[in-house]
DSSP file (Angstrom, degrees, kcal/mol; ACC not computed):
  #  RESIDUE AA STRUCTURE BP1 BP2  ACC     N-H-->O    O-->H-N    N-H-->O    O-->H-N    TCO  KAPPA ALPHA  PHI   PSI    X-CA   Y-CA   Z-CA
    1    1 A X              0   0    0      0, 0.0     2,-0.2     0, 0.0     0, 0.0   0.000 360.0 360.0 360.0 127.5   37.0  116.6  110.2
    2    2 A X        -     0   0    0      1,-0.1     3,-0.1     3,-0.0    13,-0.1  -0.546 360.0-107.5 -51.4 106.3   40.0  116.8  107.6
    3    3 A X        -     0   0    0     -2,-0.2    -1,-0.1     1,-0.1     2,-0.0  -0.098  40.1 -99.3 -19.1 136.3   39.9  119.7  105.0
    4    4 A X        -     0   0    0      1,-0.1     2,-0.3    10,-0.1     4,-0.1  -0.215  32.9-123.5 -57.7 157.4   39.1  118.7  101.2
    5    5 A X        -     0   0    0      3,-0.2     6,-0.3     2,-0.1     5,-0.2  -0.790  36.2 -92.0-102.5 141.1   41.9  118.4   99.0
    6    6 A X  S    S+     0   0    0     -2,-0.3     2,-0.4     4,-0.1     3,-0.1   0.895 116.1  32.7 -42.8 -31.2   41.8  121.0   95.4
    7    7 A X  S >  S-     0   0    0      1,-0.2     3,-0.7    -3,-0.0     4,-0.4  -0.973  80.2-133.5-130.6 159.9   40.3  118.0   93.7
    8    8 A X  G >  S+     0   0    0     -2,-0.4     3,-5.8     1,-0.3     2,-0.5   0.937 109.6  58.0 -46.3 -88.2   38.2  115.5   94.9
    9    9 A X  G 3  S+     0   0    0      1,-0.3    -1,-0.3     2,-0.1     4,-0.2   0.489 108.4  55.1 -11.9 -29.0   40.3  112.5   93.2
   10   10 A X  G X  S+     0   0    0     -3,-0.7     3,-0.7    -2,-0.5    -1,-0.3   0.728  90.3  84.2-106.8 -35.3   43.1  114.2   95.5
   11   11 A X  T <> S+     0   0    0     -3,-5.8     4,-3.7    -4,-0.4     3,-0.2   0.792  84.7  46.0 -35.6 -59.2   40.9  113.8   98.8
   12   12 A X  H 3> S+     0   0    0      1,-0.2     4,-3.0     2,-0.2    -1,-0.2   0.810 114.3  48.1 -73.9 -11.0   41.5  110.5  100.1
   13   13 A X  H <> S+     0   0    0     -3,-0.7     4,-0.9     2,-0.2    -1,-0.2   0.556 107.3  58.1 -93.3   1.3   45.4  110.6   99.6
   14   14 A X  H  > S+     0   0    0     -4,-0.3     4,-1.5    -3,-0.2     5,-0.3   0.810 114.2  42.6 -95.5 -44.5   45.4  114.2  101.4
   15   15 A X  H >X S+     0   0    0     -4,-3.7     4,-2.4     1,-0.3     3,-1.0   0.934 109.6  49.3 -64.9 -47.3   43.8  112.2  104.3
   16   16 A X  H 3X S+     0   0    0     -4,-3.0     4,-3.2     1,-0.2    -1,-0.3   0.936 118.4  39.9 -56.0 -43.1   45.6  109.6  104.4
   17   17 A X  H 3X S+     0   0    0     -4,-0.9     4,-0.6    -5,-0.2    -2,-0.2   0.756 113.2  54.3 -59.3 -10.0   49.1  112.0  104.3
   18   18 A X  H <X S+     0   0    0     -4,-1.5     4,-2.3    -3,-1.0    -2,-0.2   0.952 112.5  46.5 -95.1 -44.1   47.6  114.5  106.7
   19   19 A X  H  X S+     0   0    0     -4,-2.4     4,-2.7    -5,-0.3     5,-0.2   0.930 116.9  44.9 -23.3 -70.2   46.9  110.9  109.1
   20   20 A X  H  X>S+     0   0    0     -4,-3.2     4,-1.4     1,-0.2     5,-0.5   0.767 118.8  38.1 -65.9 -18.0   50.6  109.7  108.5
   21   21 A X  H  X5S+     0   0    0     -4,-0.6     4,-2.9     1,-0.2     5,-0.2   0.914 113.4  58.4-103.1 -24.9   52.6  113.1  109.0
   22   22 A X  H  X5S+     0   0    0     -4,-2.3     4,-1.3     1,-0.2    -1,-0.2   0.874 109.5  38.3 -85.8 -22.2   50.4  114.0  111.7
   23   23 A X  H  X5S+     0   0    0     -4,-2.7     4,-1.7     2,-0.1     5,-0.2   0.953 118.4  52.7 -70.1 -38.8   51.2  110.7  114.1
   24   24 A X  H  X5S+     0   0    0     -4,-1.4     4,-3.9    -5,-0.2     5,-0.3   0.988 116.9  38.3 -60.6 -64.8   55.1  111.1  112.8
   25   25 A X  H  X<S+     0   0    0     -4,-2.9     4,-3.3    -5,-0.5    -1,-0.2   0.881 103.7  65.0 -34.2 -49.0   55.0  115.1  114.1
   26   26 A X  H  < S+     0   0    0     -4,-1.3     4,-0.5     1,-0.3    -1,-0.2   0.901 118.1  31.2 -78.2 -61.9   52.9  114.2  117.2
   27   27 A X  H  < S+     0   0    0     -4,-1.7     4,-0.5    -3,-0.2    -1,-0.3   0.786 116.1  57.3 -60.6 -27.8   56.5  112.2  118.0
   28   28 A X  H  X S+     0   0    0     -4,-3.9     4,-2.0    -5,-0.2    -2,-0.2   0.874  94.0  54.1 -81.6 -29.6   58.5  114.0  116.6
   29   29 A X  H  X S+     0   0    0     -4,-3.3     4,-1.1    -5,-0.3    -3,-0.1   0.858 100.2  51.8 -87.7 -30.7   58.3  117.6  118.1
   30   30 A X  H  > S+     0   0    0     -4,-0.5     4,-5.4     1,-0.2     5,-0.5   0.979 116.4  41.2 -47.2 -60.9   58.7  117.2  122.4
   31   31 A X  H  > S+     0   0    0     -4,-0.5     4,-1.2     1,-0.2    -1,-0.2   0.937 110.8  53.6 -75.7 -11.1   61.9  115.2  122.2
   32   32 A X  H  < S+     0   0    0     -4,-2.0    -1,-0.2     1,-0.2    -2,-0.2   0.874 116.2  44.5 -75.8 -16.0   63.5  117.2  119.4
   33   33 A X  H  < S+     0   0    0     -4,-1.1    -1,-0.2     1,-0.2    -2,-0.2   0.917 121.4  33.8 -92.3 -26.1   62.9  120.3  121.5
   34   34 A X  H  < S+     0   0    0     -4,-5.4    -1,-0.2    -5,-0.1    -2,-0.2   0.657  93.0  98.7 -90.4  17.3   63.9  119.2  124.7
   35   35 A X  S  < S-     0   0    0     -4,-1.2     5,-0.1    -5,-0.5    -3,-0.0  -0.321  88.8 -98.3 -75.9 156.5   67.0  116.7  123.3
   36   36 A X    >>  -     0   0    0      1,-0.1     3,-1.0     4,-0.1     4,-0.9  -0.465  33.1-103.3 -85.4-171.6   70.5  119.0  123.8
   37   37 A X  H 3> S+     0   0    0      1,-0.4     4,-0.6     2,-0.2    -1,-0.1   0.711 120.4  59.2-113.1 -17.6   71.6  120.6  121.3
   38   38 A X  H 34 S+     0   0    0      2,-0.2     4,-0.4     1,-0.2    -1,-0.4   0.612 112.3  47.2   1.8 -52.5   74.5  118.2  120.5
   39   39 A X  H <> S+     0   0    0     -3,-1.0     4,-2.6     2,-0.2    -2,-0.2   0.629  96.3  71.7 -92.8 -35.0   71.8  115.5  120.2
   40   40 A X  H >< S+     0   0    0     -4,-0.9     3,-3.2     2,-0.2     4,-0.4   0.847  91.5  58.1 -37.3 -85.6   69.2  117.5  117.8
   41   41 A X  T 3X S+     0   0    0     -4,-0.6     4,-1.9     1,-0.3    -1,-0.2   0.495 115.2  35.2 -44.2 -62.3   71.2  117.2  114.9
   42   42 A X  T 34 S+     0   0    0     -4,-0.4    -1,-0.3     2,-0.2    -2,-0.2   0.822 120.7  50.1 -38.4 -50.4   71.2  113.1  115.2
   43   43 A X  T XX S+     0   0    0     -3,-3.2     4,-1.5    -4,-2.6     3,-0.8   0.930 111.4  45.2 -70.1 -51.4   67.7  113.0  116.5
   44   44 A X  H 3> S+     0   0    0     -4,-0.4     4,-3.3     1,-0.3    -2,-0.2   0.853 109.3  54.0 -57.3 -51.7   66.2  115.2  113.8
   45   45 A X  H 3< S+     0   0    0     -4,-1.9    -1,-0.3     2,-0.2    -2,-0.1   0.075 105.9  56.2 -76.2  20.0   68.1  113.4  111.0
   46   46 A X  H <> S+     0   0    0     -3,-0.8     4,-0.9     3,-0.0    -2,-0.2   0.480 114.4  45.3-124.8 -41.9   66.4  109.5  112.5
   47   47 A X  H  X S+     0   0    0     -4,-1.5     4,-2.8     1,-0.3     3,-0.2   0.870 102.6  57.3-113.9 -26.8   63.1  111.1  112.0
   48   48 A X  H  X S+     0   0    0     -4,-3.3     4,-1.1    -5,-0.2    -1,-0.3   0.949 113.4  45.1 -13.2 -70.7   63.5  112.6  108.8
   49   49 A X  H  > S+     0   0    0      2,-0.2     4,-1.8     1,-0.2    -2,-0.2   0.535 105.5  55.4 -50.4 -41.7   64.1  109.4  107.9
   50   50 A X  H >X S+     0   0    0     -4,-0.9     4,-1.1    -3,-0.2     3,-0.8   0.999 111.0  53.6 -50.9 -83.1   61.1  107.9  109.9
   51   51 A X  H 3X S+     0   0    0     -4,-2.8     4,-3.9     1,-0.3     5,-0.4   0.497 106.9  47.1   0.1 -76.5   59.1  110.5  107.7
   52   52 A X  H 3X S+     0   0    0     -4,-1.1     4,-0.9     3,-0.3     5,-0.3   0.808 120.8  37.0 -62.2 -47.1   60.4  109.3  104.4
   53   53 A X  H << S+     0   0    0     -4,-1.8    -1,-0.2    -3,-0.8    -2,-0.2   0.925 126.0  43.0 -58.6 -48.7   59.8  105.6  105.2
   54   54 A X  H  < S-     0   0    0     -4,-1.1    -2,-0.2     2,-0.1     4,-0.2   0.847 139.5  -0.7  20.1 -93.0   56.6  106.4  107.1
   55   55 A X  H  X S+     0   0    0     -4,-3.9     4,-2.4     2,-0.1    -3,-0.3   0.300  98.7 102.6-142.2 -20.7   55.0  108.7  105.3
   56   56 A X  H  X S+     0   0    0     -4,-0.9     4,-1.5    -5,-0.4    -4,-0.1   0.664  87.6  47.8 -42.5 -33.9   57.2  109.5  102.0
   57   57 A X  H  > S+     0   0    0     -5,-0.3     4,-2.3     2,-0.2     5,-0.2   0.976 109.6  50.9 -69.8 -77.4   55.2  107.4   99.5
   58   58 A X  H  > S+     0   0    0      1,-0.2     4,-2.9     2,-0.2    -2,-0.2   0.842 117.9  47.2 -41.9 -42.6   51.6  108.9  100.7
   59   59 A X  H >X S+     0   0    0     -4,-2.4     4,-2.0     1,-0.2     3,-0.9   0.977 108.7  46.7 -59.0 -71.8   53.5  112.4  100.2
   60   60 A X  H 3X S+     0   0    0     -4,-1.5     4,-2.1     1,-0.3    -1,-0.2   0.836 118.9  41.7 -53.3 -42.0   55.0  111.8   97.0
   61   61 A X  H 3X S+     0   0    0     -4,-2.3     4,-1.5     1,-0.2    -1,-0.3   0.942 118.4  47.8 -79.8 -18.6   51.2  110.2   95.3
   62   62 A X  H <X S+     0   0    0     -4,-2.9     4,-2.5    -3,-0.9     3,-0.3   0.964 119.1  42.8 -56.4 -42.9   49.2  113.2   97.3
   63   63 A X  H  X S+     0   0    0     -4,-2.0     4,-2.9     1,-0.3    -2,-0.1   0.957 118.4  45.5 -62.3 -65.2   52.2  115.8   95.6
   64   64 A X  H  X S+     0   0    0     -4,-2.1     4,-1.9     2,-0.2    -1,-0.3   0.720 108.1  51.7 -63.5 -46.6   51.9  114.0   92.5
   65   65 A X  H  X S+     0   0    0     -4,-1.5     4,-2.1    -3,-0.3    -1,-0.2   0.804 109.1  57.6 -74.9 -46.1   48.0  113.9   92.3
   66   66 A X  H  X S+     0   0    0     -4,-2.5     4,-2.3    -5,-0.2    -2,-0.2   0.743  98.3  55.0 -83.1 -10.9   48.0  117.9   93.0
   67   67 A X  H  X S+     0   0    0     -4,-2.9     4,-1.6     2,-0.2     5,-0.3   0.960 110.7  49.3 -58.8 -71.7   50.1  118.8   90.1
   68   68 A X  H  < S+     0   0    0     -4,-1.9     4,-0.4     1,-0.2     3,-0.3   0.580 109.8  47.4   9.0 -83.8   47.6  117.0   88.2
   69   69 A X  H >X S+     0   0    0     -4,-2.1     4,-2.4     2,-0.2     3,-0.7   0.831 113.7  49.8 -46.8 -74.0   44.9  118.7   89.8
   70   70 A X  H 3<>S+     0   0    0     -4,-2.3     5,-2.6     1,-0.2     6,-0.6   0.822 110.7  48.9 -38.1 -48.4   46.7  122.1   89.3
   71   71 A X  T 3<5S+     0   0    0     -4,-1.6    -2,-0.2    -3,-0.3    -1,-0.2   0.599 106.9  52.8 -75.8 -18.1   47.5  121.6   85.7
   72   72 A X  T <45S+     0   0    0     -3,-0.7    -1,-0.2    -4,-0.4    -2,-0.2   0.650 112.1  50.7 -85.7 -19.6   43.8  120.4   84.5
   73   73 A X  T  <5S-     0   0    0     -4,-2.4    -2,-0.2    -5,-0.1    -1,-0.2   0.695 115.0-121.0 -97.9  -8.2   42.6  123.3   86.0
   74   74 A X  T  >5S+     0   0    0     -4,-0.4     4,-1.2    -5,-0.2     3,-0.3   0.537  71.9 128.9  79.2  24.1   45.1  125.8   84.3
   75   75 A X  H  >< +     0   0    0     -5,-2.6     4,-3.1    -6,-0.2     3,-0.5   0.950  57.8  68.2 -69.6 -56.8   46.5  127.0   87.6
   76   76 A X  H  > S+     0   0    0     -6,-0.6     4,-1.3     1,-0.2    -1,-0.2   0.657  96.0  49.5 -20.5 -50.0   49.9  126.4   86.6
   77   77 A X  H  > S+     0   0    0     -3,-0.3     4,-1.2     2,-0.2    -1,-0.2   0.820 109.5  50.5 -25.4 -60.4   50.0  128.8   84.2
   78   78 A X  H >X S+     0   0    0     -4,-1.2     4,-0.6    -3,-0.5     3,-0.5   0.944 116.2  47.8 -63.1 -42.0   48.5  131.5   86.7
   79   79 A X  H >X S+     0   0    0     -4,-3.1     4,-2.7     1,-0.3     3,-1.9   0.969 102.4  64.4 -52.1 -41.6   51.4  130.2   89.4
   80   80 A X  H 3X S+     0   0    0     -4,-1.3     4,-2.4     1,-0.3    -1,-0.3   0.819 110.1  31.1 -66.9 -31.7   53.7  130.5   86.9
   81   81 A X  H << S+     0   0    0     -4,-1.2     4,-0.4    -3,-0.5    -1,-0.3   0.300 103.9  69.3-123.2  42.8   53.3  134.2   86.6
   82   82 A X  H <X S+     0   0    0     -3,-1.9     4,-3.0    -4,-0.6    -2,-0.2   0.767 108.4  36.1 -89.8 -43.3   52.6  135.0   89.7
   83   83 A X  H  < S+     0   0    0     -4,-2.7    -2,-0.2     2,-0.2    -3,-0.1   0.873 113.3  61.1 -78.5 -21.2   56.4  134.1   90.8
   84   84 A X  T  < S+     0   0    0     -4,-2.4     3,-0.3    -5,-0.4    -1,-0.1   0.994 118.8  31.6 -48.5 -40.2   57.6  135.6   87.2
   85   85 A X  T  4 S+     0   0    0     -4,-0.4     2,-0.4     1,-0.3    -1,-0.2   0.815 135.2  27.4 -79.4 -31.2   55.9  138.7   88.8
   86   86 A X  S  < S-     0   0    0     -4,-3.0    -1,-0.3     3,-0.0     2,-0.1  -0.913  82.6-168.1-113.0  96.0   56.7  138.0   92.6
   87   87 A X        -     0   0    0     -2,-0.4     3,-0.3    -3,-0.3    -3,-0.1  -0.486  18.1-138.1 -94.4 153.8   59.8  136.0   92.6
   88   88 A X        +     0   0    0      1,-0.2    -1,-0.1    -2,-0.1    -5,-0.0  -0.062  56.6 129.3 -91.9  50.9   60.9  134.3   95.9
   89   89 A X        +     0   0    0     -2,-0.0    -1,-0.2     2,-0.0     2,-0.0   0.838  67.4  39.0 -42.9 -51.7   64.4  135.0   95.8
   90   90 A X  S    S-     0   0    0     -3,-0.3     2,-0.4     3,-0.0     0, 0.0  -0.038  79.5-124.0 -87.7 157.2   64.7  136.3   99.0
   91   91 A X        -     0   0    0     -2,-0.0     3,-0.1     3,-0.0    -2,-0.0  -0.995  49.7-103.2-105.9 159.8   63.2  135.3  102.2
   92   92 A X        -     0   0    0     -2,-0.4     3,-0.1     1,-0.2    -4,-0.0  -0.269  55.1 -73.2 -69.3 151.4   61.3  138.8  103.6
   93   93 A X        -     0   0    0      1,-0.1    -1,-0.2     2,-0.1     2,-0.0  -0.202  44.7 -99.7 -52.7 144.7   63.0  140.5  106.2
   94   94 A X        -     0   0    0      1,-0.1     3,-0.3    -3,-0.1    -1,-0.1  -0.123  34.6-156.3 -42.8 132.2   63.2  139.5  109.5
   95   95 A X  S    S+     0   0    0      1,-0.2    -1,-0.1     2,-0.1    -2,-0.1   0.385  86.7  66.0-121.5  14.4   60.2  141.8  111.2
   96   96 A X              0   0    0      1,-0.1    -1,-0.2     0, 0.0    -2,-0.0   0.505 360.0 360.0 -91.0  -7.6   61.8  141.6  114.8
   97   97 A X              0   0    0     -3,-0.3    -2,-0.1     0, 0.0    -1,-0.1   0.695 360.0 360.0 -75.2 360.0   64.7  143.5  113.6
């Protein structure tokens, strides 16, 4: 069973994206690791592409539907100073080093 989406109204478009990205992945991820490495770069950049045709739409009204979401609930605000206060400039160090 599929996780709820932050609002209801938001639900059926999270399922339906969660559907679409997870049959595109489900292709995507054997041959881009075993293609050589010569090959990735080409291979990786076709299924991008796949994605966006695919699955791009469903993203963009699920995306679109959780802004919403965020912003009727006044969560925006709180994000907003949560990065003032924790910014991501950076990405954290590497923790194998």
């Amino acid at each position: 069973m599929m996780a709820h989406s932050l609002a209801e109204e938001c639900t059926p478009l999270k399922h339906a994206y969660d559907s679409c990205f997870n049959a595109w992945f489900e292709g995507y991820l054997q041959p881009a690791v075993s293609a050589a490495s010569e090959q990735r770069a080409e291979y990786t950049k076709a299924k991008a592409d796949e994605f966006e045709e695919k699955c791009g739409k469903i993203w963009e009204g699920y995306r679109a539907c959780v802004q919403k979401a965020v912003k009727d609930k006044g969560l925006d605000e709180m994000l907003a100073e949560a990065t003032k206060d924790n910014p991501l400039d950076t990405p954290p160090p590497d923790s194998d080093s």
